[in-house]
mmCIF file of the C-alpha atoms, coordinates in Angstrom:
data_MODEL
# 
_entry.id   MODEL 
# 
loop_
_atom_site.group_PDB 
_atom_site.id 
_atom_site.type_symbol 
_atom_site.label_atom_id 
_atom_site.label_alt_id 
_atom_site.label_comp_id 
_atom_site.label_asym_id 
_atom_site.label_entity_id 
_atom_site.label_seq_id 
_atom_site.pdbx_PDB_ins_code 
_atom_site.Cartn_x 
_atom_site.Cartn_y 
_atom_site.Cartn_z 
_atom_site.occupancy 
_atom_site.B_iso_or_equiv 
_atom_site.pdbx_formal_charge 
_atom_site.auth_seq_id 
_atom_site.auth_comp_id 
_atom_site.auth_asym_id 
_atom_site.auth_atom_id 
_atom_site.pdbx_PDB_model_num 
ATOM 1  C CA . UNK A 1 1  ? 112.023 101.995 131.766 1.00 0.00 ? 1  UNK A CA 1 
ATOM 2  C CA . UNK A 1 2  ? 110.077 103.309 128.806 1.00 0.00 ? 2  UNK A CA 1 
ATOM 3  C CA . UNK A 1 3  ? 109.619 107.332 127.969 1.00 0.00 ? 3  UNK A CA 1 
ATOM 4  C CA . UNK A 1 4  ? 106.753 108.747 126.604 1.00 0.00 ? 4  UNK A CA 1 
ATOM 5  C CA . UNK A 1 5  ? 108.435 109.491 123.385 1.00 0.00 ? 5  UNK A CA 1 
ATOM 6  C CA . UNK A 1 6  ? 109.273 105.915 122.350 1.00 0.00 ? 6  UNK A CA 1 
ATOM 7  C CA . UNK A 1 7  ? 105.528 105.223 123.230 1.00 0.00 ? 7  UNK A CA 1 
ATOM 8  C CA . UNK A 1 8  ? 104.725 107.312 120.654 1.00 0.00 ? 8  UNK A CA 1 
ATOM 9  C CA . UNK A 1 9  ? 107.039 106.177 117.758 1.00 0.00 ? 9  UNK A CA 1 
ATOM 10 C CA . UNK A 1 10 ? 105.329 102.011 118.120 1.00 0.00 ? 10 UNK A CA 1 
ATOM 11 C CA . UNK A 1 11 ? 102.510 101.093 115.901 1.00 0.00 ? 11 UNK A CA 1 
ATOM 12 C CA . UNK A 1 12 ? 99.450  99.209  117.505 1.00 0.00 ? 12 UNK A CA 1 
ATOM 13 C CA . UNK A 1 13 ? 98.142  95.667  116.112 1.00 0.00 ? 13 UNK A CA 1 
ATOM 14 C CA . UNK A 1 14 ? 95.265  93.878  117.995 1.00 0.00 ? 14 UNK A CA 1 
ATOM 15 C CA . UNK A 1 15 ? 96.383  90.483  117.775 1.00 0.00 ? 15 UNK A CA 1 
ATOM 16 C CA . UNK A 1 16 ? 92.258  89.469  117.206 1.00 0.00 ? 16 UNK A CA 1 
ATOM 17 C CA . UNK A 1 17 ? 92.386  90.054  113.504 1.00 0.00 ? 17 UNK A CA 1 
ATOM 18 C CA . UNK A 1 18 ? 95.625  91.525  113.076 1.00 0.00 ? 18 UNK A CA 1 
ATOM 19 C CA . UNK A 1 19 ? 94.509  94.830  112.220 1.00 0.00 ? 19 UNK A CA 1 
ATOM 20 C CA . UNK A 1 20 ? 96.929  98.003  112.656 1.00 0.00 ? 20 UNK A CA 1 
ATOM 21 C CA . UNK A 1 21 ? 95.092  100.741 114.516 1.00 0.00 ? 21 UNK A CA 1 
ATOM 22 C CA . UNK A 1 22 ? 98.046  103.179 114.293 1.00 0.00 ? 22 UNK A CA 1 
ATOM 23 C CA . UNK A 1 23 ? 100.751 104.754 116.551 1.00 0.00 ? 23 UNK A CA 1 
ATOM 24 C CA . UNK A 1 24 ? 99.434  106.342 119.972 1.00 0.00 ? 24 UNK A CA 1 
ATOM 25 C CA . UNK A 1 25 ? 98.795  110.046 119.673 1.00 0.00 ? 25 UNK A CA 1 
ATOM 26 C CA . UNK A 1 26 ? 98.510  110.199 123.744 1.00 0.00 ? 26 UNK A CA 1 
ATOM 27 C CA . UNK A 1 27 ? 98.317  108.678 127.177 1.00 0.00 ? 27 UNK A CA 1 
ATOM 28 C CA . UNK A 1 28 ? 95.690  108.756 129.393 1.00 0.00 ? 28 UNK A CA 1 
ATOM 29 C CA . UNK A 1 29 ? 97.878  109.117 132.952 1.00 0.00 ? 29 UNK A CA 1 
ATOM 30 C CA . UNK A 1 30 ? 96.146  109.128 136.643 1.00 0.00 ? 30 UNK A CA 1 
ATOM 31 C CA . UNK A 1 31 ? 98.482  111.107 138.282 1.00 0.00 ? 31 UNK A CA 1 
ATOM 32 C CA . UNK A 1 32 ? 97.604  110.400 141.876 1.00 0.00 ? 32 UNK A CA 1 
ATOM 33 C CA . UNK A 1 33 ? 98.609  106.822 141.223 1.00 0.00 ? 33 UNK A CA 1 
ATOM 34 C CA . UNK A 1 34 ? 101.735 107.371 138.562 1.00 0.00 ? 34 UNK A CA 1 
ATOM 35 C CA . UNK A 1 35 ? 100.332 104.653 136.761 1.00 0.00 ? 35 UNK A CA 1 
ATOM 36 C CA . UNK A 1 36 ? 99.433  104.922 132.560 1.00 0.00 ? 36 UNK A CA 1 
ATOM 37 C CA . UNK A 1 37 ? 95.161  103.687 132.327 1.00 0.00 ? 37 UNK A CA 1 
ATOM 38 C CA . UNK A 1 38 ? 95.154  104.012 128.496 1.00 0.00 ? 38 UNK A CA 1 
ATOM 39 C CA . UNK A 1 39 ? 96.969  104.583 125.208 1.00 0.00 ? 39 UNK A CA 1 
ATOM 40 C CA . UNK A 1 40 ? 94.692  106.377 122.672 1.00 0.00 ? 40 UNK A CA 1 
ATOM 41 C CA . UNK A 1 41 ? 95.543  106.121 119.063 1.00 0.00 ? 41 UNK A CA 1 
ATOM 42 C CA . UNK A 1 42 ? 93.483  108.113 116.578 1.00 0.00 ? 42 UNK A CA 1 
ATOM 43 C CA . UNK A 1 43 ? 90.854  106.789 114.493 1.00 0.00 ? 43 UNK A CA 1 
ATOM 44 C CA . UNK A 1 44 ? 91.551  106.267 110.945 1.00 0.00 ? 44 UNK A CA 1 
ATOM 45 C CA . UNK A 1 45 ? 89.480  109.034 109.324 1.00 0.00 ? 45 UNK A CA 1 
ATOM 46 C CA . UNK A 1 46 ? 91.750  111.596 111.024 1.00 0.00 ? 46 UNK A CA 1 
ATOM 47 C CA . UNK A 1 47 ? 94.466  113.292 108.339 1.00 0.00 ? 47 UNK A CA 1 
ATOM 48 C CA . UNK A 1 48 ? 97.949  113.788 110.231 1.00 0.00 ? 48 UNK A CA 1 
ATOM 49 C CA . UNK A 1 49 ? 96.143  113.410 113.604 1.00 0.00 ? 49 UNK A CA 1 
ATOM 50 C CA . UNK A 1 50 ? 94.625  117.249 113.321 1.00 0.00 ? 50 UNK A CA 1 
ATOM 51 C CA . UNK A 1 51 ? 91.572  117.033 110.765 1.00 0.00 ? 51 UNK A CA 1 
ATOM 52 C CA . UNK A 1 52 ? 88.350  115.137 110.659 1.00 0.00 ? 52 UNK A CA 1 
ATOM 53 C CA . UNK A 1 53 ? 87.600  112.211 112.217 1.00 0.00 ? 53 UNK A CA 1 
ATOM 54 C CA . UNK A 1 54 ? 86.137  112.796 116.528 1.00 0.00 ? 54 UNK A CA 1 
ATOM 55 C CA . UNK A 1 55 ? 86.493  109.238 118.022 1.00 0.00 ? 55 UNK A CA 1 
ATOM 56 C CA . UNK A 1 56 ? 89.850  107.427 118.688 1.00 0.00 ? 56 UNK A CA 1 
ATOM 57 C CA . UNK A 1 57 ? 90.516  104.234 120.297 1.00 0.00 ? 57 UNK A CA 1 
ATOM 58 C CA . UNK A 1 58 ? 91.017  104.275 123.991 1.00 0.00 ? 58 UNK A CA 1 
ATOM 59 C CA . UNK A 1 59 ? 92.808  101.114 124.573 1.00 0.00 ? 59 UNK A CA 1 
ATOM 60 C CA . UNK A 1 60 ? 92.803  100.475 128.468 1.00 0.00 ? 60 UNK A CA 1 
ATOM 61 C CA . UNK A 1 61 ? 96.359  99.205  129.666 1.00 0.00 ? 61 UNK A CA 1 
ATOM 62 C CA . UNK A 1 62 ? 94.898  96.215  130.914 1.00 0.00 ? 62 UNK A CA 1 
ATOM 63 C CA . UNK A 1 63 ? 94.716  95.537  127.440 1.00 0.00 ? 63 UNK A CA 1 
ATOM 64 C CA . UNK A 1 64 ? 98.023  95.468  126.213 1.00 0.00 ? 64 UNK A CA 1 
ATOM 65 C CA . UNK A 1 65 ? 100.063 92.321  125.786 1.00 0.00 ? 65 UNK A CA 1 
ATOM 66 C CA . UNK A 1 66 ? 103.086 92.854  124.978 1.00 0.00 ? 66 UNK A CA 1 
ATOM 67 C CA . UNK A 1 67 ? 105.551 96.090  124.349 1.00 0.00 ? 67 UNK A CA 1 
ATOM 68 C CA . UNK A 1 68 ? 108.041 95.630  121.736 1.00 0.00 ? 68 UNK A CA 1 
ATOM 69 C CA . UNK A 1 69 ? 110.736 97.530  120.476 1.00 0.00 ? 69 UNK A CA 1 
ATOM 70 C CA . UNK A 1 70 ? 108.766 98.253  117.048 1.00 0.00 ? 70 UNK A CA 1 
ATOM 71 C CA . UNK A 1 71 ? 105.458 97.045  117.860 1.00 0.00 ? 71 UNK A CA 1 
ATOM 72 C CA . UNK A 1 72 ? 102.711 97.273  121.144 1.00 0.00 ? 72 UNK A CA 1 
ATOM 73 C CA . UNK A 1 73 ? 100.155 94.056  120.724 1.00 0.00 ? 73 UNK A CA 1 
ATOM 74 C CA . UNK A 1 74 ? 96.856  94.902  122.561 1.00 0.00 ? 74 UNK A CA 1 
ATOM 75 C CA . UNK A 1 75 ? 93.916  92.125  122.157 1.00 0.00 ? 75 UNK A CA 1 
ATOM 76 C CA . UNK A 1 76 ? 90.366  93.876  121.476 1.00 0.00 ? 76 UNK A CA 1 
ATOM 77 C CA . UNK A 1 77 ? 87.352  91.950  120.927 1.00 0.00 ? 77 UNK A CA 1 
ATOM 78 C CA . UNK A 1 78 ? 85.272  94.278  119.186 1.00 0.00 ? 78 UNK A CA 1 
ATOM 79 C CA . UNK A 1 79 ? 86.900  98.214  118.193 1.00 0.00 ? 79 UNK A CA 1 
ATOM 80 C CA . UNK A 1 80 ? 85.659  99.704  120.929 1.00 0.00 ? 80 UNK A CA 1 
ATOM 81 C CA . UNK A 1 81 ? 85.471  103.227 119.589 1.00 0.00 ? 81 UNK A CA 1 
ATOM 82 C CA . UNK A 1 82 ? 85.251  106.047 122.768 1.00 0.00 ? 82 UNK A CA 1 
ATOM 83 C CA . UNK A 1 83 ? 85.078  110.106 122.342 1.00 0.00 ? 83 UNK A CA 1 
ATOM 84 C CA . UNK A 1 84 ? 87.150  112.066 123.336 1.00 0.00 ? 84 UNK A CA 1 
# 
């Protein structure tokens, strides 16, 4: 089982170009279900995750291919950028 917290310690590297997009600032959950739809990590004109910057990347868990202990590897074809 994985927490929340240790979510949010793992950076994020699309394994398309091998580009870091950052650590996950938050979850998108559907609670009816229990189940996680989306990480979101902030976009990189955002200073300590509170100033500038208004899109992040909504990464669908679909996604995501595999959750390390360090490291989550999503594959994205194309930042898709979504606002939140």
């Amino acid at each position: 089982m994985i927490k929340v917290s240790d979510l949010k310690n793992l950076e994020v590297i699309n394994v398309v170009d091998g580009r870091r997009l950052g650590v996950i600032c938050d979850l998108d959950i559907d609670l009816e279900a229990g189940a996680v739809r989306a990480i979101v990590v902030p976009g990189t004109s955002r200073v300590f995750g509170l100033f500038g910057g208004d899109r992040d990347y909504v990464i669908p868990w679909e996604n995501i291919i595999k959750i390390g202990t360090d490291t989550i590897l999503v594959e994205l074809k194309g930042l898709p950028y979504q606002r939140l």
